[in-house]
N, C-alpha and C positions, 0 to 999 in steps of 0.2 A: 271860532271853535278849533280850527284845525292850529291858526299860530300857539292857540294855548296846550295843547298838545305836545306842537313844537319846545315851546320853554319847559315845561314838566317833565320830558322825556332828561332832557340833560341834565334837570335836578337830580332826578332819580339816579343815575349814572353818578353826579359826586356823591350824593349822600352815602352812595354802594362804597365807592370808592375809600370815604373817609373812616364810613365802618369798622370795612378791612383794615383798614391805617390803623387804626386803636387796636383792632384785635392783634395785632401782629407788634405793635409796642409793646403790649402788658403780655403777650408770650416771650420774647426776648427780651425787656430789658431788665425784671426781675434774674435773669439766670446770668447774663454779665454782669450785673451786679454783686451777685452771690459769688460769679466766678474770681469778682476783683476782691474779694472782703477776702476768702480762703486766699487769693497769692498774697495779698497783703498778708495775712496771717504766715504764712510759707518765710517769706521772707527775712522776717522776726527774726536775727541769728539767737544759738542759743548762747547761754552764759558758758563761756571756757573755764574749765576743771583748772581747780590750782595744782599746782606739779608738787608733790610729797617728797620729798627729800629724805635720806637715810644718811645717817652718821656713824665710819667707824671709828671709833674711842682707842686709843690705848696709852699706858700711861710706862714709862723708862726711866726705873731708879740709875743714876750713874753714882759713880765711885766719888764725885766731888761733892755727895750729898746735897745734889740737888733733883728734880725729877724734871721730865721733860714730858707735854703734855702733848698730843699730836692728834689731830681729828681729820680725818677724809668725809671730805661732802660730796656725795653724788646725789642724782637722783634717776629716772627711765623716763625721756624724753622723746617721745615718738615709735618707744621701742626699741631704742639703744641707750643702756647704761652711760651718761655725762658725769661723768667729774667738774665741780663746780667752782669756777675761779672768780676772787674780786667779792667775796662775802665777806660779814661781820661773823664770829665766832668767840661767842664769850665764854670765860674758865671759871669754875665756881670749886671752891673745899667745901665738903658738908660734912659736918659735924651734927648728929643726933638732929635734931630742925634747926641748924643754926646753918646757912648760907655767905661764903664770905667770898666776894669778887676777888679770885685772881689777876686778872687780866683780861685783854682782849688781843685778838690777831686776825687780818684779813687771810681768804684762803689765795693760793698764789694758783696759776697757771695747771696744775696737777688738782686741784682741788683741795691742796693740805694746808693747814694751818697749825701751827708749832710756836708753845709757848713754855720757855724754863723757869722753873717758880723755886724756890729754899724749902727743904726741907725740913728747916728746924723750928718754923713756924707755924705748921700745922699740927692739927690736933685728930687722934684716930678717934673713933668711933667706939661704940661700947664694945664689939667685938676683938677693938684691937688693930680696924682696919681705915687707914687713909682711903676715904671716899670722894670723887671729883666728878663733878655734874659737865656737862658740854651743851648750850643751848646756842640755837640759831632760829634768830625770834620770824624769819620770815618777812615776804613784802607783799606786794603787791601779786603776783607768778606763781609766788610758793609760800606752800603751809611752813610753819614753825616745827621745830624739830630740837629733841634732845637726848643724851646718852647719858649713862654714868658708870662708874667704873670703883672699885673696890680691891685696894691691893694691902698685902700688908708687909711691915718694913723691914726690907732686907738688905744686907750688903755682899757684894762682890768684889772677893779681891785679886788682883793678877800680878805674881812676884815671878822675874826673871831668872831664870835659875840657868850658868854655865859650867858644867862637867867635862873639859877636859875639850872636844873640838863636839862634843854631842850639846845641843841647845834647845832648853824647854822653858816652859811656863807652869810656876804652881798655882792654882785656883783654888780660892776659897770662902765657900757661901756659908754665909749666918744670919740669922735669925734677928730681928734688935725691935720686933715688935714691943716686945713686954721690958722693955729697957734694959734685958741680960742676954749678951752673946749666946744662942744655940743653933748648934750645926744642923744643917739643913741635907738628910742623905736622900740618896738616889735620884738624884736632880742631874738632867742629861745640859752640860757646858759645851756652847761650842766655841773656838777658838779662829781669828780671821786676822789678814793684814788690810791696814786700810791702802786702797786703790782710787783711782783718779774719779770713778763712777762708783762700783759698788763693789764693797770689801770680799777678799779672796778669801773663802774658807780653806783654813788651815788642818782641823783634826778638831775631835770631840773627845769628850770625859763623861766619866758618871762621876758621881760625887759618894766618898765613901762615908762610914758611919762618922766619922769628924770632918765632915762637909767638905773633904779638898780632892782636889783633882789633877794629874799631870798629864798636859800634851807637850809633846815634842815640835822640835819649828827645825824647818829645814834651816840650809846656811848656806842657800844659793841664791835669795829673793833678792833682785834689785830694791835698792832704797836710792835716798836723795844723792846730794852730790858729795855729803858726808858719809853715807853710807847706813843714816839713820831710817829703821823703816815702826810705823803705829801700828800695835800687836792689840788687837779687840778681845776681849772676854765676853761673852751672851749668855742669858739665862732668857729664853722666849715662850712667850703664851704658858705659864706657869699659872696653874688654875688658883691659887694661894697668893702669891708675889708679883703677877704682869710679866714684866722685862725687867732685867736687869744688865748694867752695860758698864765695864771697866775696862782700861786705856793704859798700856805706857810706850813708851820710846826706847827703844834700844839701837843700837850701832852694828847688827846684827846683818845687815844689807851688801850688795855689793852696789858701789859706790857706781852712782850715773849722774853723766855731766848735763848738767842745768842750762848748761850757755848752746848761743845759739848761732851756729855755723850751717855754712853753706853747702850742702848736699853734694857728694859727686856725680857726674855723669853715670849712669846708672839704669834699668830699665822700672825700679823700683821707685825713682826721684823724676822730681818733677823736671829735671834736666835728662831727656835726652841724650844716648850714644851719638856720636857725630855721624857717624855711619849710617845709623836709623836717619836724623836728620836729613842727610844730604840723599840717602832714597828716593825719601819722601817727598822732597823738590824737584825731581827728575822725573817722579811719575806724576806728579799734580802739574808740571810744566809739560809732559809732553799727552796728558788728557786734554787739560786745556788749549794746547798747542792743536789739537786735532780740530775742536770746534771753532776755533778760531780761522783756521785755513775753510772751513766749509762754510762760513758765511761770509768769509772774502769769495772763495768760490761764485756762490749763490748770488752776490751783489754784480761781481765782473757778468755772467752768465746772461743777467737784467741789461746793463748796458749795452749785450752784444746785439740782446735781443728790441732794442730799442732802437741800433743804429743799424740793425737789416731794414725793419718795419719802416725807417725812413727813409731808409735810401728805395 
């Protein structure tokens, strides 16, 4: 009686035991369970937003009757405005619903792409107005994107005019949408020399009621080595017309030499006064000269202190 006791007693003790074991599984392992399903969930990145891109359009009659088509691609990248280099940017004429591929141009380094197309093969609109579409079909990053732009056809013209040692330019803008010359007034001209980066504005005009205009050009402007300097005519952001842009040459410059010689000694040239030079030797030899003696010093100092320590 008492051995069976004996064994019963320790039964009762696992069975306690195991109980517990199960009650304390199905409390815990349901809620790491739940707790692994929600990280897994967490985890999940989400899908990254395509980047929107914006195109600025504008379109630049020149004088040689042709236009030049020019589009900036940026887009807002993390929150700072990027200019988009190394894209496709396609040129399209529309005509009423009719579509017809100009061309195409990657954007460079600045985000532009520039394409010059004939003017004498286009066709305006029922208004009268050359209309040119800009699309950037997008990839994988960035949405698809397009402008278009609505100008109608003008010319500018820029004649050299010399009176004596005074030197101007006469301007004059017309109208050639409807296939007949009309003068185009009160249209502000401004006038520039072209420069190595960006052209030097010269002086402005308004245009009178027969569309022309006179600025004056100084007669002190460095030109090339002949003496030839390029005199820009501009008609800009004209809510009718776009831009308009005419060129000529004149001998109007003083004459700077093209060749390439050796700079004097000078403090402005890459050559050094000898005087500054040879300063500059004497104090960099006797700086140097100073750490040099103090770690001769500092080495003699070790030896002395080595050959006391033995003797």
């Amino acid at each position: 009686m008492n051995r069976t006791l004996k064994i019963a007693a320790p039964l009762k003790i696992a069975k306690r035991i195991i109980v517990i074991a199960c009650l304390l599984v199905t409390l815990f392992f349901p809620a790491s369970l739940f707790s692994q399903t929600d990280s897994a969930q967490a985890i999940v990145p989400e899908e990254e937003a395509l980047v929107s891109p914006t195109i600025d359009f504008i379109s630049v009659q020149k004088s040689d009757n042709t236009i030049d088509l020019k589009a900036i691609l940026k887009a807002k990248i993390k929150g700072t405005l990027t200019k988009l280099p190394g894209l496709k940017i396609s040129f399209f004429s529309v005509s009423d619903s009719i579509e017809k591929e100009l061309g195409n141009a990657y954007t460079d380094r600045s985000g532009t792409a520039l394409l010059n197309c004939k003017a004498a093969g286009l066709i305006p609109g029922k208004e009268g107005k050359l209309q040119f579409k800009v699309s950037f079909s997008g990839n994988k990053s960035m949405e698809a994107a397009e402008e278009v732009v609505a100008v109608k056809r003008a010319s500018l013209v820029i004649t050299p005019v010399k009176e004596d040692s005074v030197l101007s330019v006469q301007l004059k803008l017309i109208d050639i949408s409807t296939g007949e010359e009309t003068a185009i007034p009160q249209a502000d001209l401004s006038v520039f020399v072209k420069r190595l980066f960006n052209p030097l504005k010269l002086g402005e005009g308004k245009t009178d009621e027969n569309g022309e205009a006179s600025v004056e050009i100084p007669n002190n402007l460095p030109g090339d080595a002949k003496g030839n300097i390029t005199l820009l005519a501009r008609l800009d952001d004209n809510e009718q017309y776009g831009n308009l842009e005419a060129s000529v040459i004149q001998p109007w410059g003083t004459p700077v030499s093209d060749k390439i010689q050796e700079l004097p000694r000078a403090l402005w040239s890459p050559h050094p006064p000898l005087w500054m030079l040879i300063t500059f030797i004497v104090l960099m030899t006797v700086v140097w000269g100073h750490y040099i003696v103090i770690v001769y010093e500092l080495f003699r100092l070790r030896k002395e202190q080595l050959k006391t320590n033995n003797s």
